[in-house]
VEXRO-55992 format. One line per 2 residues: number of its first residue (from 1); their letters; for each residue y negated, x negated, z negated of C-alpha. Coordinates in pm, whole numbers, always signed. Layout:
<atoms>
NUM	A	Y/X/Z | ... $
</atoms>
This chain:
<atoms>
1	XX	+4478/+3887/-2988 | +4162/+3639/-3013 $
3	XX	+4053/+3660/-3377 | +3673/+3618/-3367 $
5	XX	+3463/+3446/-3614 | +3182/+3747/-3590 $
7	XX	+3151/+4011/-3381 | +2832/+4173/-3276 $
9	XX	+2804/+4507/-3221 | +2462/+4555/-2952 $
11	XX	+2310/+4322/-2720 | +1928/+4372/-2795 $
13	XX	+1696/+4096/-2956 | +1870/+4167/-3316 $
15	XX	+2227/+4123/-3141 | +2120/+3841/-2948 $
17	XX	+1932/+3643/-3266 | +2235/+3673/-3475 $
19	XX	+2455/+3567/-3219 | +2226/+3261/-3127 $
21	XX	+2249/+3151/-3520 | +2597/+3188/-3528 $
23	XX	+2706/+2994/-3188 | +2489/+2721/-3273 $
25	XX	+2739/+2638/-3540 | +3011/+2618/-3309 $
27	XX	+3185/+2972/-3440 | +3354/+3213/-3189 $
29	XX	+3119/+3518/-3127 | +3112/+3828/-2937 $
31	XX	+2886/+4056/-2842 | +2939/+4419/-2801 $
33	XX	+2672/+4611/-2587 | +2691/+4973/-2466 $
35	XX	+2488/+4906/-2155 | +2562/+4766/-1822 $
37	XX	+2263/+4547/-1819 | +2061/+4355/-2092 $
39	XX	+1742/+4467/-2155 | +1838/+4825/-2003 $
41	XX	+1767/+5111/-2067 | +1416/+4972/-2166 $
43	XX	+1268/+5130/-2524 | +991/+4958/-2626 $
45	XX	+562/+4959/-2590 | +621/+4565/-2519 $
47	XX	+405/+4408/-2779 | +445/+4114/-3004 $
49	XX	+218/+3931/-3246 | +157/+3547/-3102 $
51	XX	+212/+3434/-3441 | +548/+3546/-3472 $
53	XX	+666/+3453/-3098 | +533/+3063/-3178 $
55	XX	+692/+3072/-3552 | +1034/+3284/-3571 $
57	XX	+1347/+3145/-3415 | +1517/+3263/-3144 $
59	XX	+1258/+3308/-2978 | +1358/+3314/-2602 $
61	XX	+1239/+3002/-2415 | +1162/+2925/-2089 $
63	XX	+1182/+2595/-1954 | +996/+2409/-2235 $
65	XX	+921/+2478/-2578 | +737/+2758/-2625 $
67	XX	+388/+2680/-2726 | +25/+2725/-2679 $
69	XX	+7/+2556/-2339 | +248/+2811/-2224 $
71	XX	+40/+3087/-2408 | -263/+2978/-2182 $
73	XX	-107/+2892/-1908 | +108/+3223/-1857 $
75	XX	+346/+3070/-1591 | +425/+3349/-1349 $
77	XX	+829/+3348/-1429 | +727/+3383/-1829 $
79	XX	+819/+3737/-1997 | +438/+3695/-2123 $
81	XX	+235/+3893/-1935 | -100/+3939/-2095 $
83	XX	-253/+3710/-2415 | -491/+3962/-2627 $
85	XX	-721/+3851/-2932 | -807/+4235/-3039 $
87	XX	-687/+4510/-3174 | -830/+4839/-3226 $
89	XX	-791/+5138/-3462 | -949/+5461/-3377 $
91	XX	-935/+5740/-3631 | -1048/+6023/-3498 $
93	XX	-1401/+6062/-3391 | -1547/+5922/-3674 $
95	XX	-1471/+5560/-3707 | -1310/+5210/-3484 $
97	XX	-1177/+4954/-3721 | -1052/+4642/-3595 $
99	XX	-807/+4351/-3571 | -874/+3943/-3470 $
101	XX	-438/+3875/-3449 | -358/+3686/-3124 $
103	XX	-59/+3957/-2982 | +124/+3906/-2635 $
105	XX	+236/+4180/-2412 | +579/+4121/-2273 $
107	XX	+796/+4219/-1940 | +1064/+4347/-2267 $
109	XX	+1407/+4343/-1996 | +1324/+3948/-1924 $
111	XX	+1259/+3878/-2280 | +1615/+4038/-2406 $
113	XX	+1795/+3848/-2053 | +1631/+3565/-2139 $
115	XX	+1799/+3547/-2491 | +2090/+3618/-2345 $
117	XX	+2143/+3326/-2142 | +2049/+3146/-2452 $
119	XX	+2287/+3295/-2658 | +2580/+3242/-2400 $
121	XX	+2501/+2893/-2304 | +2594/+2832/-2677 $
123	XX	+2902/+2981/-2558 | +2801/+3320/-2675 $
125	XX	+3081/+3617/-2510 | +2936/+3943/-2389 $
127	XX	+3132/+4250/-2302 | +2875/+4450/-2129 $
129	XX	+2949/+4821/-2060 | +3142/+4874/-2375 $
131	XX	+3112/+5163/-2621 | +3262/+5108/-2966 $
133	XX	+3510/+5411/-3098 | +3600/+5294/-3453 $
135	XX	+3606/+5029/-3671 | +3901/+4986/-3907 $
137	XX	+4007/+4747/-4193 | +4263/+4483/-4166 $
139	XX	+4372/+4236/-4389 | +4120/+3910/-4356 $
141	XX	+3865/+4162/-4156 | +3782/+4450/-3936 $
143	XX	+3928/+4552/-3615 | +3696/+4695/-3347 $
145	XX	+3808/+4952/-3115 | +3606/+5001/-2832 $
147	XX	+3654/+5164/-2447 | +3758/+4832/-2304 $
149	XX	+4030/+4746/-2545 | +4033/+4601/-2952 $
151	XX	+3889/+4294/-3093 | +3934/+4152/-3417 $
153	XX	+3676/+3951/-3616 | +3651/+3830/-3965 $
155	XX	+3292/+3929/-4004 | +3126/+4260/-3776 $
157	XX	+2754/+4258/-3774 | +2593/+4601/-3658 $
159	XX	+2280/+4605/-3446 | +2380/+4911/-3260 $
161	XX	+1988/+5017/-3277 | +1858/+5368/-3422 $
163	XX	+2228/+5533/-3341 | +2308/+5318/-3681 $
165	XX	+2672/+5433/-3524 | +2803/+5153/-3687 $
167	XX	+2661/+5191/-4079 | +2789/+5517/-4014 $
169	XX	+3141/+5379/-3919 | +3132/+5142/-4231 $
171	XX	+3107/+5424/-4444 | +2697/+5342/-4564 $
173	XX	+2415/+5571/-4534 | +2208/+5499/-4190 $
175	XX	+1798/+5576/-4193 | +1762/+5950/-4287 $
177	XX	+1393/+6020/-4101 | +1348/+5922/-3708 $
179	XX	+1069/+6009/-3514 | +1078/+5949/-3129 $
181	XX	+829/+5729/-2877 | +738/+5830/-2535 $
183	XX	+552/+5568/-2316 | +391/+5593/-1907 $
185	XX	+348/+5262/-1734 | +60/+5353/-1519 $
187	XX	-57/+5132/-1225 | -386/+4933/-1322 $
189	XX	-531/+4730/-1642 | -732/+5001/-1807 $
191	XX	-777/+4809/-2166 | -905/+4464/-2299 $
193	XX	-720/+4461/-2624 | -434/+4662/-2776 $
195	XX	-590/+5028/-2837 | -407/+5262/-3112 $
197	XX	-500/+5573/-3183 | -472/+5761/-3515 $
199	XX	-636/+6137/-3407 | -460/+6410/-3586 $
201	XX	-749/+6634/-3500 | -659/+6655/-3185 $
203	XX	-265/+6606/-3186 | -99/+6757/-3483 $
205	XX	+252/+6640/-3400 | +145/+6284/-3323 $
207	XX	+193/+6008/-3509 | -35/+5785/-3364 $
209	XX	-90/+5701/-2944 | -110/+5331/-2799 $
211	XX	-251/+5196/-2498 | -131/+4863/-2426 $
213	XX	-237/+4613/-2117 | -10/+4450/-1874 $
215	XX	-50/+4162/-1623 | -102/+4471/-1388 $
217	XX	-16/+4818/-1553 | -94/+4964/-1848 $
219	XX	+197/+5073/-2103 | +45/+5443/-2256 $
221	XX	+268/+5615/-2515 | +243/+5847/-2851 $
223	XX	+523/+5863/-3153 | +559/+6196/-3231 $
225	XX	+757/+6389/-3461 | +1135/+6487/-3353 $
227	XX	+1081/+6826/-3326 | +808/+6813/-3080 $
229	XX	+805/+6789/-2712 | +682/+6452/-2666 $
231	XX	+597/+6470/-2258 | +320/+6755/-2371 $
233	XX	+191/+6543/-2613 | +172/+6235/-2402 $
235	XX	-14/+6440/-2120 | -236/+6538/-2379 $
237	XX	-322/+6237/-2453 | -417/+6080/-2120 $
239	XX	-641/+6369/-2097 | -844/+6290/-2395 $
241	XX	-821/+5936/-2314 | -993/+6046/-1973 $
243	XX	-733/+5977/-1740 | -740/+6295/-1563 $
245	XX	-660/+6188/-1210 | -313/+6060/-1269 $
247	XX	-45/+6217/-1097 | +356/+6258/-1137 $
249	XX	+346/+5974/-827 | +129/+5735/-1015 $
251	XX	+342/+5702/-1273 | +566/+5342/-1242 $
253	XX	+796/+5427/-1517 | +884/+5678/-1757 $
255	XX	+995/+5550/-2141 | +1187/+5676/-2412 $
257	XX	+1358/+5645/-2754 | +1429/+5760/-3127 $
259	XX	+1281/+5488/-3336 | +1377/+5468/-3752 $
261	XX	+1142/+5606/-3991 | +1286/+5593/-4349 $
263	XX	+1218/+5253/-4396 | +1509/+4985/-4438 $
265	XX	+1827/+5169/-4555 | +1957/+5129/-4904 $
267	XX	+2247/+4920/-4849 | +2303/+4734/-4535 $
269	XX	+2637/+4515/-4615 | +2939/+4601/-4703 $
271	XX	+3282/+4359/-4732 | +3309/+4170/-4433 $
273	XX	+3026/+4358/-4249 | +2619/+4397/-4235 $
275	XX	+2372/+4593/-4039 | +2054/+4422/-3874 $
277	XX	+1714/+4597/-3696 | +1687/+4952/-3615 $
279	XX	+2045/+4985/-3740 | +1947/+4916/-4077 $
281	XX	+1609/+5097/-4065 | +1430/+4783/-4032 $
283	XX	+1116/+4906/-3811 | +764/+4916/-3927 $
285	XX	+687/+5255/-4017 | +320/+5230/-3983 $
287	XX	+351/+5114/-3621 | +713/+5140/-3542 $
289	XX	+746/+4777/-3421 | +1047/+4639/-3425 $
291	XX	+1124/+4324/-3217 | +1002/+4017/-3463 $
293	XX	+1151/+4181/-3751 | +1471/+4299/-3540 $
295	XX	+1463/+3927/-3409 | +1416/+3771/-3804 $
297	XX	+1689/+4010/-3936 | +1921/+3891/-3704 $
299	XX	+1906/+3560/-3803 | +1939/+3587/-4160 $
301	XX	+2279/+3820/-4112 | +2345/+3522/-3895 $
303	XX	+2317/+3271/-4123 | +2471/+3493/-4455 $
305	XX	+2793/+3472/-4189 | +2787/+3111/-4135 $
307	XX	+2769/+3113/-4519 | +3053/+3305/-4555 $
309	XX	+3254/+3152/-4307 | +3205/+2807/-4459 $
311	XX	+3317/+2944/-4771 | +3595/+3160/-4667 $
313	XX	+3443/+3448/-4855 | +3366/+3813/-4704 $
315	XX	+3353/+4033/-5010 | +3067/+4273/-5119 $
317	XX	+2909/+4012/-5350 | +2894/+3756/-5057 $
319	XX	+2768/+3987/-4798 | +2477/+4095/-5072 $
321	XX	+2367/+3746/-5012 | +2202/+3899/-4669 $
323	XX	+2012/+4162/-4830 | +1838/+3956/-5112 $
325	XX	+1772/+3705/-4777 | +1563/+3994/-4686 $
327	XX	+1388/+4112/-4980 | +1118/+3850/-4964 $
329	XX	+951/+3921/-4684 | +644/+4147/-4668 $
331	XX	+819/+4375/-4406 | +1058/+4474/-4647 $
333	XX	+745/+4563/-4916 | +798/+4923/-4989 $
335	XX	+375/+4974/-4981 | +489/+4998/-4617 $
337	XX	+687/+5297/-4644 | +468/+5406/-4906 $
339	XX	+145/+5386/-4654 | +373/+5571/-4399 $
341	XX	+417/+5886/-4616 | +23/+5882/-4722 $
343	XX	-77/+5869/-4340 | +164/+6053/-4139 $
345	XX	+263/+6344/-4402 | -43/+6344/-4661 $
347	XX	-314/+6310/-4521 | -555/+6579/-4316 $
349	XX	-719/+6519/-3973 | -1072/+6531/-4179 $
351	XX	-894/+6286/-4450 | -792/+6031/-4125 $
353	XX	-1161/+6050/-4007 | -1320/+6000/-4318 $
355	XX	-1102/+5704/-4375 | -1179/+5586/-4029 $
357	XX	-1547/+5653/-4093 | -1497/+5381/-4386 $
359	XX	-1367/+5116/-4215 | -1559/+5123/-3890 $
361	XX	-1646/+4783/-3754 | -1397/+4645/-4038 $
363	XX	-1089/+4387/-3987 | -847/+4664/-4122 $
365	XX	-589/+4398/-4154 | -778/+4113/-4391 $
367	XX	-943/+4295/-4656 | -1079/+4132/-4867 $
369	XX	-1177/+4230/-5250 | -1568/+4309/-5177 $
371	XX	-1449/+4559/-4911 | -1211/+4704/-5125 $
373	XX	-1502/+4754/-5351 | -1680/+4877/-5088 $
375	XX	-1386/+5128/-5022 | -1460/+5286/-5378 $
377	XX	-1830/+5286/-5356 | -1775/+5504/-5052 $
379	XX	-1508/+5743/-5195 | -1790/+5798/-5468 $
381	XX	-1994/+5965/-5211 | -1718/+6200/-5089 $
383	XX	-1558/+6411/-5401 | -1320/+6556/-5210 $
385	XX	-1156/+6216/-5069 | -1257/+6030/-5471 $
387	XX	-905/+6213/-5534 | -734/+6050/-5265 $
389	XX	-875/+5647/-5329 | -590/+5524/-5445 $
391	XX	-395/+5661/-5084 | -656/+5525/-4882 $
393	XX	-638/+5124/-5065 | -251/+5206/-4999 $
395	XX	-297/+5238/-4652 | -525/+4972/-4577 $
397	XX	-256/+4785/-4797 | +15/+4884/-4552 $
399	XX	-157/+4778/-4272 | -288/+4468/-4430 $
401	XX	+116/+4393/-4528 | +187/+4500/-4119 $
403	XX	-41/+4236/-3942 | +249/+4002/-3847 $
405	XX	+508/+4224/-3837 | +394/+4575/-3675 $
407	X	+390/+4489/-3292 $
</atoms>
């Protein structure tokens, strides 16, 4: 039996970036992925900051290096579909605050094949159509038994996605709190910039609704609680959004998926083993993004196993290295998480719109310290939100610490 350097379990961006970090240093890896086809079954609003597609590695690439010329030029085999310079936050009926960060929508099932063929002309091997049963010990590793035989590998990373099936396996504690995402892709560009929609007036169960843009389609979707029925919602929705004449046959494509909300689990390494992405809870909870930070993750498991693998050293201690790695970066800050309990659990539907009513016509995500002054001079005028200052700097805090990272 082929002992493998690592061994990935999951084939999405997280999967992909780890293996791409590890191949490049000429070590043996092997990919894992449940599904028949990369990129399928598709999961995802398909929205990514600019910043973070130009800056992070393993990024996929298409002909050329990836830069603004390609940004501008949006050549018609690119996974870019649409370049957008706004943002914008609606809080109920009361206020629109807004956003200058240069995002990208994506065609999502290009961008994860596109990866892939990175990945494996490094050499990368990927056992598509495979479900993983167990993982056991062994002396010098872990032995992975899946439906299409065992493989053994010194060092397992986990980027099995929200199922965390794999922390669970490894005997650590996967997120706790999920909430699920429901998305149309309706024919037609019906937005200029990337709408989101905070309104628990008039949806109770919903976390907050997005419209994005497409080169020519429109991706519309709501999070919503798990105990909801998300379709209802999401019909809802494109009824107060005014799209009233839509009908079962206009819809292109219907989207779905359970996406982390805990924040980043407590430990996500374990001897000879760590957990990357939605696997590791590693989504931002304000906006439930996930493919930069899913995409950076990956890389730093990646290079904790080259580390380890140079050094001969798989042990609890070494495998720690990957979770300091991650510690320093502001997707990790738990004001994030923190933000996420104020706005989704504490707050009212008048406490949302007199937030929004605050911030309307601001840059929500570049506050500076005379707005935050600002911010208090207003809660002065309302005694019943004065109480409830200190939530509403923590939220524009989150979303502040989100700007890269959220999309």
């Amino acid at each position: 039996m082929i002992v493998y350097d690592v061994l990935i379990i999951g084939g999405g961006p997280t999967g992909l970036s780890a293996a791409t970090t590890i191949a490049k240093k000429g070590l043996t890896t092997l990919i894992i992925e449940e599904h028949p086809i990369i990129g399928h079954p598709l999961a995802c609003g398909e929205g990514i900051s600019a910043n973070k597609l130009l800056s992070l590695k393993n990024m996929p690439k298409i002909d050329t290096q990836l830069d603004d010329e390609i940004l501008r030029l949006q050549q018609r085999e690119s996974f870019i579909e649409r370049v957008i310079n706004a943002q914008r936050f609606f809080f109920g009926k009361q206020g629109v605050a807004t956003a200058k960060l240069q995002t990208v929508t994506i065609n999502r099932p290009l961008f994860d094949q596109l990866m892939a063929k990175q990945a494996q002309d490094l050499g990368v091997e990927v056992h598509l159509g495979t479900q993983v049963i167990s993982i056991n010990r062994k002396e010098g590793g872990l032995t992975v038994n899946t439906t299409n035989g065992s493989h053994e590998a010194k060092i397992v990373i986990g980027c099995d996605g929200p199922s965390a099936h794999s922390v669970k396996m490894m005997g650590l504690q996967p997120p706790t709190e999920y909430v699920q995402g429901v998305e149309y892709k309706i024919p037609g560009v019906l937005t200029d910039a990337l709408d989101f929609y905070f309104d628990f007036q008039q949806f109770k169960d919903m976390h907050y609704g997005w419209v994005f843009p497409k080169k020519n389609h429109t991706n519309i979707g709501v999070v919503v609680n798990l105990a909801s029925k998300p379709i209802k919602v999401l019909n809802q929705f494109l009824r107060h959004l005014g799209f009233n004449n839509y009908h079962e046959k206009d819809i292109l494509a219907k989207i779905a998926g359970i996406i982390p909300a805990s924040g980043p689990i407590r430990k996500n390494y374990c001897e000879h083993y760590m957990a990357a992405g939605d696997a590791a809870g590693l989504t931002n909870t304000i906006f439930y993004g996930g493919i930069a930070i899913g995409i950076h993750s990956g890389m730093l498991a990646g290079q904790t196993a080259v580390e380890a693998l140079e050094n001969d050293q798989f042990d609890d201690q070494k495998m720690s290295e990957y979770q300091e790695k991650l510690r320093i970066f502001p997707y990790m800050d738990p004001i994030i998480q923190h933000a996420h309990e104020i706005l989704y659990n504490k707050f009212s539907a008048k406490d949302i719109e007199t937030f929004g009513s605050w911030v309307d016509g601001w840059d929500i995500t570049t506050l500076n310290s005379f707005q935050k002054f600002r911010l208090f001079l207003k809660a002065l005028r309302s005694p019943s939100m004065l109480k409830k200052f200190g939530d509403a700097r923590i939220i524009a805090h989150g979303f502040s610490k989100s700007r890269d990272w959220g999309f």
